[in-house]
C-alpha positions in Angstrom: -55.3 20.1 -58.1 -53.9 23.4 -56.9 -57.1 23.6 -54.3 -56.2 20.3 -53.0 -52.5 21.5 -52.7 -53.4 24.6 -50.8 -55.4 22.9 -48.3 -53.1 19.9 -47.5 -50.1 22.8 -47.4 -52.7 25.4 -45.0 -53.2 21.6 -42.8 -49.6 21.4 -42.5 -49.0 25.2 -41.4 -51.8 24.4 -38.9 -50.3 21.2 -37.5 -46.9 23.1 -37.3 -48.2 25.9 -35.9 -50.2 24.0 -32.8 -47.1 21.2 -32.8 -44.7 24.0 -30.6 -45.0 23.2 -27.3 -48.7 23.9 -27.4 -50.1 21.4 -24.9 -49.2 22.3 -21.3 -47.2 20.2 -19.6 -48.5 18.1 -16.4 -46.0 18.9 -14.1 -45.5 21.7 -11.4 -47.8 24.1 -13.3 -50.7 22.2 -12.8 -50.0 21.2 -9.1 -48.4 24.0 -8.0 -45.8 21.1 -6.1 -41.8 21.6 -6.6 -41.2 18.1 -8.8 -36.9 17.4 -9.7 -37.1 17.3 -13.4 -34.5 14.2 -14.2 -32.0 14.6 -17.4 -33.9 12.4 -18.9 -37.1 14.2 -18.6 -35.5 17.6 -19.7 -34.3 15.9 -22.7 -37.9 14.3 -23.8 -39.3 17.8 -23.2 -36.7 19.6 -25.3 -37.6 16.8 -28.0 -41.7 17.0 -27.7 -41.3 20.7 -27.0 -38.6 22.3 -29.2 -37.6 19.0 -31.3 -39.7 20.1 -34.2 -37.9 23.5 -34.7 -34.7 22.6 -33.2 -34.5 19.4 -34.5 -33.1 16.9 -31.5 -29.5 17.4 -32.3 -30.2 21.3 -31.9 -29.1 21.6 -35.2 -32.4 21.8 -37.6 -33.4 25.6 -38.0 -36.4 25.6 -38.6 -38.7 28.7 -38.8 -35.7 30.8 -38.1 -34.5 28.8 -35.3 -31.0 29.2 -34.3 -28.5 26.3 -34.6 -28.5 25.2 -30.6 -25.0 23.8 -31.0 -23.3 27.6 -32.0 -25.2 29.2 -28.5 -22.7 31.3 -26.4 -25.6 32.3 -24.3 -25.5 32.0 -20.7 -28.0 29.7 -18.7 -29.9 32.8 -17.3 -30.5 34.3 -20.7 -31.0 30.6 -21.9 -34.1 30.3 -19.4 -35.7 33.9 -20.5 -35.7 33.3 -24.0 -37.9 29.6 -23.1 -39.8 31.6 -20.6 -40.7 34.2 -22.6 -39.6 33.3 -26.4 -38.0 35.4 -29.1 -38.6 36.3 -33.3 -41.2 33.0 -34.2 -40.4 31.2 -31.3 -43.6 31.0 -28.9 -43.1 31.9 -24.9 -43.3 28.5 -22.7 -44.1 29.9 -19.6 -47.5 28.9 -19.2 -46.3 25.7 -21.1 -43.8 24.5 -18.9 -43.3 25.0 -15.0 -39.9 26.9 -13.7 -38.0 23.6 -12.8 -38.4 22.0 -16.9 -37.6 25.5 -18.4 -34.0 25.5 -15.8 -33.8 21.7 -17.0 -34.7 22.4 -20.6 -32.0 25.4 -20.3 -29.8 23.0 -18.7 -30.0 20.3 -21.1 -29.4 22.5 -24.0 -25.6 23.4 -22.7 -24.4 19.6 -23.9 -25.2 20.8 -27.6 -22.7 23.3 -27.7 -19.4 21.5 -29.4 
């Protein structure tokens, strides 16, 4: 019983694990090609991307992650810390082109109350 509960838990720590933002995304990185990112699309990105940690409502905290909705940070330091992450949360540049991290970055300022 406690070998079957280790290896279901170590599955779920995997699926976690690859679940943040691993899979690039098939926009401008790809093509190289400017693409507008829509407010809709920022927001399906923040909740395939970030969702899991963030929770969609930027509220969740998971694995550390800060509650979204208390964020004084600017837009610019918004943007670095999705470029190039910060404590357990993973770097997206090579995840996500420029334009989605500015529209991710973007999106998350209507969390703040």
């Amino acid at each position: 019983m406690k070998h079957t509960i280790l290896a279901v838990s170590i599955v779920a720590l995997i699926g976690l694990a690859g679940s943040c933002g691993s899979s690039k995304s098939s926009d401008v990185a790809a093509t190289g090609q400017t693409e507008k990112v829509t407010p809709e699309k920022a927001v399906k990105l923040f909740n395939r991307k970030c969702g899991l940690c963030h929770g969609k409502d930027g509220k969740k905290q998971l694995s550390g992650a800060p509650d979204l909705t208390q964020s004084e940070l600017s837009k610019e330091k918004r943007v670095a810390i999705i470029t190039h992450g910060k404590g357990n949360m993973p770097p997206f540049e090579e995840r996500l082109s420029a334009t989605e991290i500015e529209a991710v970055a973007d999106y998350l300022a209507t969390f703040v109350e």
